[in-house]
C-alpha positions as CSV (number, residue, x, y, z in Angstrom):
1,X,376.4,-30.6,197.1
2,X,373.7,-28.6,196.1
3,X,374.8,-28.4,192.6
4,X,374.9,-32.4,192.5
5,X,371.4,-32.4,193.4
6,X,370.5,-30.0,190.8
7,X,371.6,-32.2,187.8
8,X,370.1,-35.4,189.5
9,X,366.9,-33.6,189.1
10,X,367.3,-32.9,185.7
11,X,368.1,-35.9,185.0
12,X,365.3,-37.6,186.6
13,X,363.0,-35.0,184.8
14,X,364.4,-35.7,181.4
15,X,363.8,-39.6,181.7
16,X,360.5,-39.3,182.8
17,X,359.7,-37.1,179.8
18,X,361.2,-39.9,177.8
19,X,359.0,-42.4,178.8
20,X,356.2,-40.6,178.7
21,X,356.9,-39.6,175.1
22,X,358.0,-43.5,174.5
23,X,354.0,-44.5,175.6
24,X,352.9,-43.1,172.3
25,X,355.2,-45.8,170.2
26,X,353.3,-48.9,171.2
27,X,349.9,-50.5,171.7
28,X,349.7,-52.3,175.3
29,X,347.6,-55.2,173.8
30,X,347.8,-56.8,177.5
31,X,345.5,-53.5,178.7
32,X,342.6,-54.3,176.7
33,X,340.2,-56.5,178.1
34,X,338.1,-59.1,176.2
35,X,334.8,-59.8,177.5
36,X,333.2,-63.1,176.0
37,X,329.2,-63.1,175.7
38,X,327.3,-66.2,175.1
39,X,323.3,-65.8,174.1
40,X,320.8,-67.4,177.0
41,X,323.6,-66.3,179.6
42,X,325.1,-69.2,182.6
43,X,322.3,-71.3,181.7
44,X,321.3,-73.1,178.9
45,X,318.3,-75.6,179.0
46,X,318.4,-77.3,175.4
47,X,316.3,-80.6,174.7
48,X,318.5,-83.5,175.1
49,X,318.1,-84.3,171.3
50,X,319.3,-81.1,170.3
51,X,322.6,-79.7,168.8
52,X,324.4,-76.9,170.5
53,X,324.6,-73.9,168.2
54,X,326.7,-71.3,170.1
55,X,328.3,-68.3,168.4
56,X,329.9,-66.0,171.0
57,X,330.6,-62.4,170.6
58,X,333.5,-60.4,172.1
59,X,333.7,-57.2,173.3
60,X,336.9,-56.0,172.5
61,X,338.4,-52.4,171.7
62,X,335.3,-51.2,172.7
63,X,333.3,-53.1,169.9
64,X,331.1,-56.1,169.9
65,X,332.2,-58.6,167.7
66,X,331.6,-62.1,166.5
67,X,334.1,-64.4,167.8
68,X,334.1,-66.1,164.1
69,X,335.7,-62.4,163.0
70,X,339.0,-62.2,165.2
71,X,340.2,-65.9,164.5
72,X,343.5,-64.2,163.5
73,X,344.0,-62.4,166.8
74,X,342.7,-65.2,168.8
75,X,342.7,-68.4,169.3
76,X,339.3,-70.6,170.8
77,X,339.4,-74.3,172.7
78,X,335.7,-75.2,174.4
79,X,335.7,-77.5,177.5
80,X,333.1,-79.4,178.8
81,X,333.7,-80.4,182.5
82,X,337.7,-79.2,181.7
83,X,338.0,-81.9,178.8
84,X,338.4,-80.5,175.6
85,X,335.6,-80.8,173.2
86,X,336.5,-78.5,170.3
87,X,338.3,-75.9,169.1
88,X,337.2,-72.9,167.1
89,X,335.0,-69.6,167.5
90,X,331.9,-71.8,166.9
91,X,330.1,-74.6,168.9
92,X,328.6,-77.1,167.4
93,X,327.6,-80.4,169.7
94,X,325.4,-83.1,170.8
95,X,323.6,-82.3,174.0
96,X,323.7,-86.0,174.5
97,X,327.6,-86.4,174.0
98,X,328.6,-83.6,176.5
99,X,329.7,-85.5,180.4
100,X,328.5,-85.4,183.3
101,X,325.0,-85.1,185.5
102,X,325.1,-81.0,184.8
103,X,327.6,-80.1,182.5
104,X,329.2,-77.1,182.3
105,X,330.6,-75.8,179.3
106,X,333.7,-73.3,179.1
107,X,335.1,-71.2,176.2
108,X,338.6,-69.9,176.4
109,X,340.1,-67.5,174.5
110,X,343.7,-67.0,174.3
111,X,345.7,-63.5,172.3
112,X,347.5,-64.9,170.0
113,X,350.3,-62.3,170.4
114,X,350.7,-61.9,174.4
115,X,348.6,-64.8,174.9
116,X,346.5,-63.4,177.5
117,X,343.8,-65.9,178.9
118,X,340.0,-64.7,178.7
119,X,337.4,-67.2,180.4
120,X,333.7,-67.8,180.1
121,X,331.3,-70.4,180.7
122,X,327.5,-71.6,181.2
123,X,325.8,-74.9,183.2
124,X,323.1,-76.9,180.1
125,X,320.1,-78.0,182.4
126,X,319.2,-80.7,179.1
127,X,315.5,-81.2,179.0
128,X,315.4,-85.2,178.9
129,X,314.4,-86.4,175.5
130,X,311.2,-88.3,176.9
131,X,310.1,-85.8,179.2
132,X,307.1,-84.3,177.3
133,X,305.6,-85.7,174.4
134,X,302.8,-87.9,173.4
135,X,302.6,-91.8,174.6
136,X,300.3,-94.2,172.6
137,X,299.1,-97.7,173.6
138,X,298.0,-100.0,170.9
139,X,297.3,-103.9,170.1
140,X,298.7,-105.3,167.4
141,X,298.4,-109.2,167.0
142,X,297.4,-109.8,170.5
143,X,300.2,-107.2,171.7
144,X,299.9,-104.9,173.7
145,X,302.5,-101.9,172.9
146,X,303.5,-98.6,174.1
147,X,305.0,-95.9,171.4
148,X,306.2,-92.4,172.2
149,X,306.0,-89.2,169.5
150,X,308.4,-86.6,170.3
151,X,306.2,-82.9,170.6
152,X,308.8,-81.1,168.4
153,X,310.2,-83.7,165.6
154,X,307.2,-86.0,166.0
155,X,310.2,-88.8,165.9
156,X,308.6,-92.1,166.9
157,X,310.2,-94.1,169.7
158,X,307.7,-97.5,169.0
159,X,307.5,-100.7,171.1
160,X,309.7,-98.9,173.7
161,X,308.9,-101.1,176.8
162,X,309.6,-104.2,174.9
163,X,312.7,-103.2,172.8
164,X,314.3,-101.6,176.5
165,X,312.9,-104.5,179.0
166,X,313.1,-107.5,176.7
167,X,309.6,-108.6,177.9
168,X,305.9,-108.0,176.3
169,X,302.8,-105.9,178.0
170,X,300.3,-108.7,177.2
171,X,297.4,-108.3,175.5
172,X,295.5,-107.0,178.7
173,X,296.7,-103.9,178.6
174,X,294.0,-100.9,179.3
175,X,295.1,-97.5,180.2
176,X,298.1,-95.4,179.7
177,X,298.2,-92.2,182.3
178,X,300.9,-90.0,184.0
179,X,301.2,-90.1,187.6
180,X,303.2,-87.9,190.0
181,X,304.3,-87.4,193.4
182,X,303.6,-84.8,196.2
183,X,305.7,-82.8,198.2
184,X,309.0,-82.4,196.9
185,X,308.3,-84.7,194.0
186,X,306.9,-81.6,192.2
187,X,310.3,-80.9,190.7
188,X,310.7,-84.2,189.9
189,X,308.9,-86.0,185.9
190,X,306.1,-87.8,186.1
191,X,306.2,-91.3,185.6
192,X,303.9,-93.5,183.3
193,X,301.8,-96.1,184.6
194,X,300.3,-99.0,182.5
195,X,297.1,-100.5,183.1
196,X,296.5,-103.8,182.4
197,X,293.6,-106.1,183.2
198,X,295.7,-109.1,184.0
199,X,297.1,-110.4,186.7
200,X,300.2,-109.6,185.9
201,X,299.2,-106.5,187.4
202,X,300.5,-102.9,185.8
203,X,303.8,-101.8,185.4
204,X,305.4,-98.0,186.1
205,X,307.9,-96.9,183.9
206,X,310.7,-94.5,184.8
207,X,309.5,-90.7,183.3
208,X,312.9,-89.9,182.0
209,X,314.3,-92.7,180.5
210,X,311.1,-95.1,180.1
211,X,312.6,-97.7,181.7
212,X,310.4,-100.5,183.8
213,X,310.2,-99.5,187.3
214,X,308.0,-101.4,189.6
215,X,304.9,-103.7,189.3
216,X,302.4,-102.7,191.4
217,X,301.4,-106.2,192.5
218,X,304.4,-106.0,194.4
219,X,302.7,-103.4,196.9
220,X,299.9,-105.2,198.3
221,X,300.7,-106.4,201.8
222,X,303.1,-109.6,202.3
223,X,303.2,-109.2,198.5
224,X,300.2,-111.5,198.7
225,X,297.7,-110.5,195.9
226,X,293.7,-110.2,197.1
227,X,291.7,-113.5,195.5
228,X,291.0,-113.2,191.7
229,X,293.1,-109.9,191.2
230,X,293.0,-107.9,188.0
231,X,293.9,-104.0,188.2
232,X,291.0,-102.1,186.0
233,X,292.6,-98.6,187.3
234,X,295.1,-97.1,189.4
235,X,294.8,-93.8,190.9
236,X,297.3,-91.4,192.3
237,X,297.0,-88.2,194.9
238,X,299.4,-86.3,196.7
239,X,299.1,-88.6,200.3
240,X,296.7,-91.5,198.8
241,X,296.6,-94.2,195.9
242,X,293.5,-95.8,195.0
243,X,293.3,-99.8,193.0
244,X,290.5,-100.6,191.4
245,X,290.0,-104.0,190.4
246,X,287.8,-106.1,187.5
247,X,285.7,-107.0,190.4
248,X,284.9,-104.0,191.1
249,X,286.3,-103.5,194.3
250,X,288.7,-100.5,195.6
251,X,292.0,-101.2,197.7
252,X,293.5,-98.0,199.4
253,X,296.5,-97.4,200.6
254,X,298.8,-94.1,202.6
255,X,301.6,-93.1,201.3
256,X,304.2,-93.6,203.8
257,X,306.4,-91.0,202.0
258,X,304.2,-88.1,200.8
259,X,307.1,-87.4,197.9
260,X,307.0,-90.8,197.2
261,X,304.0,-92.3,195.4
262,X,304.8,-95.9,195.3
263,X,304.9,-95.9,199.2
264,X,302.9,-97.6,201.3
265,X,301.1,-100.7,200.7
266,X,297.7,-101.6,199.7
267,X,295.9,-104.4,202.2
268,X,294.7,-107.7,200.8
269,X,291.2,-107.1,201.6
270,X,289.1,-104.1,199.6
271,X,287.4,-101.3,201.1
272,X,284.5,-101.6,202.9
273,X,281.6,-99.2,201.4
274,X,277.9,-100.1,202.6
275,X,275.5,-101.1,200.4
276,X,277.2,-103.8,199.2
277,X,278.9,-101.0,195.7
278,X,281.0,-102.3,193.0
279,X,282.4,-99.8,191.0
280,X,282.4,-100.0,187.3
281,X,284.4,-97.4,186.1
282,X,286.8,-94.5,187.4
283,X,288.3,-91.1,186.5
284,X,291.1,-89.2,187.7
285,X,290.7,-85.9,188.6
286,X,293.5,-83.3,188.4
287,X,296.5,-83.7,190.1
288,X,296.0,-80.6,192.2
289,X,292.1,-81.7,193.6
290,X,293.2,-84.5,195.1
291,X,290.0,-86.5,194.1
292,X,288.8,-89.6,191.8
293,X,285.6,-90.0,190.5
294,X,283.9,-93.5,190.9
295,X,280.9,-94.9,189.5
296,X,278.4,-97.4,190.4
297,X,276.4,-98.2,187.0
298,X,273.8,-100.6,188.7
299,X,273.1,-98.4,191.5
300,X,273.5,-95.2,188.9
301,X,275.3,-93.4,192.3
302,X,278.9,-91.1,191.9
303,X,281.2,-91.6,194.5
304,X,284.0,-89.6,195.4
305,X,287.7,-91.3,196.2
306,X,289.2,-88.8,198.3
307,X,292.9,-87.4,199.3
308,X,292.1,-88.7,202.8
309,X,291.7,-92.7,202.3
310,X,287.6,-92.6,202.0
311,X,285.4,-93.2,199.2
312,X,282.1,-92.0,199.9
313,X,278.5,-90.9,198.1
314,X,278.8,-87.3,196.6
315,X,274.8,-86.0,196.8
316,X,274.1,-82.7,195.6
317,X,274.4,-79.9,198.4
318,X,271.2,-77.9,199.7
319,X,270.1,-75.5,197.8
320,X,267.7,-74.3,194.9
321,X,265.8,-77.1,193.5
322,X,267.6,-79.5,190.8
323,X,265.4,-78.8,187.4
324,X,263.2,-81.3,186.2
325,X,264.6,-84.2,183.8
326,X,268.0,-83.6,185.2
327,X,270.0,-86.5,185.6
328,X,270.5,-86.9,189.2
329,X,274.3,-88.4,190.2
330,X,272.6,-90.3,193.2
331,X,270.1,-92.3,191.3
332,X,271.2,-92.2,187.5
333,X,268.8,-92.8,184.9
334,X,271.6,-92.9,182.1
335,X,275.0,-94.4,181.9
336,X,277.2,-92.4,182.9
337,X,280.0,-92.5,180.0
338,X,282.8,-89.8,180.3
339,X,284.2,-87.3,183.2
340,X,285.8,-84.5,182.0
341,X,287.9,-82.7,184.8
342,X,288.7,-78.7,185.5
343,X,291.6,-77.3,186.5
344,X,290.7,-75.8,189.4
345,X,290.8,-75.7,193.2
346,X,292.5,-78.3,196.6
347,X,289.3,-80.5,197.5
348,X,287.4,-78.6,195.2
349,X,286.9,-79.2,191.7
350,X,284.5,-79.1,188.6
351,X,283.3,-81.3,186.6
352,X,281.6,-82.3,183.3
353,X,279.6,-85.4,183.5
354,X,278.7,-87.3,179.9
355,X,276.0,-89.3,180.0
356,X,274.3,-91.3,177.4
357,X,270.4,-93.0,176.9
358,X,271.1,-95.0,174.7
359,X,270.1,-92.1,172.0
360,X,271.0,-89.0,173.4
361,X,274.1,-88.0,175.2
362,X,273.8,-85.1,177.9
363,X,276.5,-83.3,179.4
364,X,276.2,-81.9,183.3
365,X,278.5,-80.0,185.2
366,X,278.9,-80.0,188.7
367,X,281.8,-78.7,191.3
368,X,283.0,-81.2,194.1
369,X,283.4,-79.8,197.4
370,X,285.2,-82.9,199.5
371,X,283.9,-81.8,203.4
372,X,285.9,-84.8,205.1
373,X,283.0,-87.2,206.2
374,X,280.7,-85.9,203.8
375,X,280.6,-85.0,199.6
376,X,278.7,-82.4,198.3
377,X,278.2,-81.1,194.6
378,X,277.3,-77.9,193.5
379,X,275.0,-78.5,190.2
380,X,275.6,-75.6,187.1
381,X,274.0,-77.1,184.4
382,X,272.4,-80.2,182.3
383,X,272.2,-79.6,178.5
384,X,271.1,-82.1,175.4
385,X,274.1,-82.4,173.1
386,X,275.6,-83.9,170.2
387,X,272.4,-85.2,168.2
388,X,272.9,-86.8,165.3
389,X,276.3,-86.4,165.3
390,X,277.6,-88.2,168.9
391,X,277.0,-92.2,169.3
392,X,277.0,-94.9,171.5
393,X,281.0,-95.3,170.6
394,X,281.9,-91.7,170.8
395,X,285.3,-91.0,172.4
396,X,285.3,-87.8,174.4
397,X,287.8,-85.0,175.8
398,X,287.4,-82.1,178.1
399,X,290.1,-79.6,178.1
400,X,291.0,-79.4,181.8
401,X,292.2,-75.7,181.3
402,X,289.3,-74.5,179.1
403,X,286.2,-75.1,180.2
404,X,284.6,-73.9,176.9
405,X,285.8,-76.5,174.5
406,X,284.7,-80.5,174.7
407,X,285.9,-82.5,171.6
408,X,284.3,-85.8,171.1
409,X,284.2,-88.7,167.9
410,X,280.6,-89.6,165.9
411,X,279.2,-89.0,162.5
412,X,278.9,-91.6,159.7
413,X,281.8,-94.3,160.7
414,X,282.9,-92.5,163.9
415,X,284.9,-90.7,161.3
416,X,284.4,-87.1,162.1
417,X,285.9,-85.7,165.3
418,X,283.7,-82.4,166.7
419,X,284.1,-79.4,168.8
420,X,281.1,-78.8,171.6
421,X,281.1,-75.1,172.6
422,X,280.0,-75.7,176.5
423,X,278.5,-72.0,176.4
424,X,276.6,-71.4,173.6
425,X,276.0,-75.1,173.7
426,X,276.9,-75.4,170.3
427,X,278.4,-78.6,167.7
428,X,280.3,-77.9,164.7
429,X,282.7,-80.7,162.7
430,X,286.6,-80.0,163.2
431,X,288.4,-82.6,160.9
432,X,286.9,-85.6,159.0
433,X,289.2,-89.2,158.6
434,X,289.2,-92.1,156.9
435,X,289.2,-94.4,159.8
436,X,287.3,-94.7,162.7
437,X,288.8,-92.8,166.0
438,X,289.4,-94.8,169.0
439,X,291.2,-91.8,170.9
440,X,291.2,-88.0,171.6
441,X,294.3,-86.3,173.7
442,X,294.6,-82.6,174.8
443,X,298.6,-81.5,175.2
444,X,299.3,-79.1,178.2
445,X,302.0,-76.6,177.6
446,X,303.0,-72.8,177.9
447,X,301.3,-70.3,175.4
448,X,303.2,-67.1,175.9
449,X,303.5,-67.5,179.6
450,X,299.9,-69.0,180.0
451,X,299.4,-72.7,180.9
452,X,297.1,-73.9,177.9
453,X,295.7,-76.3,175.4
454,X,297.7,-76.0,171.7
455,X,297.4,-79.6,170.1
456,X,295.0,-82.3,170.2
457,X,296.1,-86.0,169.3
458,X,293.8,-87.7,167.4
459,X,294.3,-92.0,167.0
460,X,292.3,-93.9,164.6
461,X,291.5,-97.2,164.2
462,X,294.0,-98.0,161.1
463,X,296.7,-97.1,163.1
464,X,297.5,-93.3,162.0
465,X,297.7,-90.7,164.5
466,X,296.7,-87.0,163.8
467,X,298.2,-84.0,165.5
468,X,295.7,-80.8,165.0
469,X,295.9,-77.6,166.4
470,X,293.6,-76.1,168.6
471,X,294.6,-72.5,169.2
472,X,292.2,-69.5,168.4
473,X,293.4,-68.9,164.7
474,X,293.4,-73.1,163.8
475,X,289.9,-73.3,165.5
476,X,288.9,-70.3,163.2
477,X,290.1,-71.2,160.4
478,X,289.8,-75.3,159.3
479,X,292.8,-75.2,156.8
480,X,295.5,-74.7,159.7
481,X,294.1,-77.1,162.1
482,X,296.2,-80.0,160.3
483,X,299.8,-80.3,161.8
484,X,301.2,-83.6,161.2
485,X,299.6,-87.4,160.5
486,X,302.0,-89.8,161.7
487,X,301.0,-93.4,160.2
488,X,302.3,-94.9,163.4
489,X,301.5,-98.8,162.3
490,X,301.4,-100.4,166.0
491,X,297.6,-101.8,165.6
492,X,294.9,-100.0,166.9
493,X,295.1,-97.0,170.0
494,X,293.4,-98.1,173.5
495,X,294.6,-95.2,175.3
496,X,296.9,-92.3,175.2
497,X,298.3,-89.6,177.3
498,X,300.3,-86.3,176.6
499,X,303.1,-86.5,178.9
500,X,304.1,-83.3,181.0
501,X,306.5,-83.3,182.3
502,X,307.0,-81.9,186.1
503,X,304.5,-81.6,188.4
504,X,304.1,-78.2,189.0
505,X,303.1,-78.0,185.5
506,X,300.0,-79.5,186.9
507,X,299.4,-76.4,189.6
């Protein structure tokens, strides 16, 4: 019995040795792993106009290889939402063809020998094709038209309300501005608003696919328009919204939903404010300061339009005596022609004032402190500028986010678009045309992390539009401050916006 066990051992022994020699015949293909790796990782956030390019690597054998070098060991089939878009080590394909709200795209990879199954896979957030970029309103022919210039291509979408809506702006049309909405409406793209000064009241397009929206007529209580109703602006704050009307009155309404804008309505009579003001004019001010600027030109007295439903006097707060010969914003002796906003603080915000005497323009800056019941204004500065070059149809525009830089139209023609250093209180000619300008647009956008100025839109009266740069080496050195003319051919520019986007863009 012993014995027996004996030779079973041995014989156990022997075959183990066998297959342990046997391992050294074969490669165990099933054993090595394949890892796929895909550039930008699980997310990808392409421009909807874009082409995919991706070009995955494997890491196989212990090396890192393209995917395009082992097509004879493996096989490739891409998915997008599990339907099969393509085959081969390589993507290329439409942003705008792939399915779904937030498609996610998959790569397998099969061994061709043992056909063992790798996986991989990323989610494309696509950056709608008209969520940034330059908008333009013109006339043309008694038209009014809206046009959008894509920031990257500079591909024109023209006539875009009318070719998508089937109906015309009118030839009332005034203003062209982004609005947003508070709250949890800071993830979401600001829409445009139209301006017209008609009674057809103005019109808010959708911000992703520029599709009509709403008429704001239809918010006025009963959706019974005030007597003799023409919008001259709309304004738009986290909780409030502010009409202003050709008759110079101001309608107010709360928004019932503070991530809502266009909720709430406005009531069919206009705001009383003693002292019997009409208000000629008005600014927005930044998103995040919750304020708009009003002006009364006969009573030469700023007002403030605040996030809490009032409109009230801003007067300039106690303190060291205002100098002599400065322009005082409760009893103007100048028209008061352009408001330049800073990016700044929550109910507090700065200012540049333009004013203009009919020879001379003179530029004041101030900072807004909105105290409730009461509007104060802390006064910086008052300085002479632009003489001899700025006129009574210069355009202007502030840079919200540097406080240095005003760019504003003049010279022989209106022709000649300038640069006003604020500190060294210095003008010096940035490009010349051949046309007249009729508008001046700063773009808002990321500079190596930094929320900045790079471009400025210049449209002329012809019809062209200019794109400049305005970064430190284009302002030093004129023969990189061109970056594309674009003869647009809508008629002439009445307003234009850069569009931005989200609204925390605007924090």
């Amino acid at each position: 019995m012993k014995q027996a066990k004996l030779y079973s051992l041995i014989a156990l022994l022997f075959l183990l040795a066998s297959c342990y020699k046997d391992k050294g015949n074969y490669t165990y293909d099933e054993l090595n792993k394949v890892t796929i790796v895909i550039e930008g990782g699980g997310f990808l956030s392409p421009r909807a106009s874009d082409t995919l390019h991706i070009r995955p690597q494997l890491i196989y054998r212990g090396d890192t290889v393209l995917a395009s070098a082992l097509t004879e060991t493996f096989s490739y089939t891409w998915y997008c939402n599990n339907e099969q878009i393509s085959t081969g080590p390589v993507l290329d394909y439409p942003v705008r063809n792939l399915t779904g709200l937030r498609p996610y795209v998959k790569l397998k990879v099969v061994n061709k020998k043992d056909e063992s199954t790798f996986l991989e896979g990323f989610y494309v957030d696509a950056i709608p094709a008209y969520l940034t970029g330059w908008v333009v309103l013109t006339k043309k022919n008694n038209r009014g038209i809206i046009s959008f210039i894509d920031p990257v291509t500079f591909e024109v979408t023209a006539d875009f309300y009318t070719t998508i809506s089937g109906k015309e702006l009118g030839p009332d049309v005034v203003e062209v501005k982004e609005h947003w909405m508070a709250g949890s409406g800071l993830s979401n793209p600001g829409n445009i608003l139209i301006v017209r000064n008609d009674a057809a009241g103005n019109i808010e397009l959708n911000g992703i696919n520029l599709g009509p929206l709403y008429n704001t007529n239809n918010f006025f209580l009963g959706n019974t328009l005030p007597p003799d109703f023409r919008p001259r602006s709309e304004f738009y704050m986290w909780d409030y919204s502010m009409m202003l009307d050709d008759n110079g009155n101001i309608y107010t309404r709360k928004h019932a939903n503070s991530a809502f804008s266009q909720s709430g309505v406005y009531p069919n009579k206009p705001m009383f404010i003693p002292g019997g003001v009409k208000f000629d004019k008005g600014w927005t001010g930044t998103y995040l300061s919750g304020q708009t600027i009003l002006y009364d030109k006969t009573k030469g007295q700023l007002f403030l339009g605040s996030d809490r439903g009032l409109v009230l006097p801003v007067n300039y707060m106690p303190g060291p005596p205002i100098p002599p010969g400065t322009t005082l914003i409760n009893a103007m002796d100048k028209e008061m022609v352009y408001v330049g906003k800073l990016q700044q603080g929550r109910f507090t915000s700065s200012y540049y004032l333009v004013f203009f005497d009919g020879n001379k323009h003179f530029v004041q800056k101030i900072m807004v402190m909105d105290n409730f019941y009461t509007i104060q204004a802390l006064f910086f500065s008052e300085r002479a500028f632009g003489e001899g070059t700025a006129n009574a149809k210069s355009v202007f525009c502030q840079l919200p986010r540097i406080d240095n830089y005003l760019f504003y139209s003049g010279g022989s023609g209106d022709k000649t678009l300038y640069l006003y250093e604020q500190g060294p209180a210095r003008s010096s000619e940035y490009f010349s045309f051949d046309s007249p300008i009729k508008t001046i647009t700063a773009s808002q956008n990321q500079v190596l992390g930094v929320n900045t100025h790079d471009q400025l839109m210049v449209g002329l009266e012809n019809g062209d539009v200019y794109i400049l740069g305005i970064l430190s080496d284009q302002i030093a050195n004129p023969s990189r401050r061109l970056i594309k003319k674009i003869m647009l051919g809508q008629g002439v520019p009445v307003s234009s916006m850069y569009k931005m986007g989200f609204g925390y863009t605007q924090m």
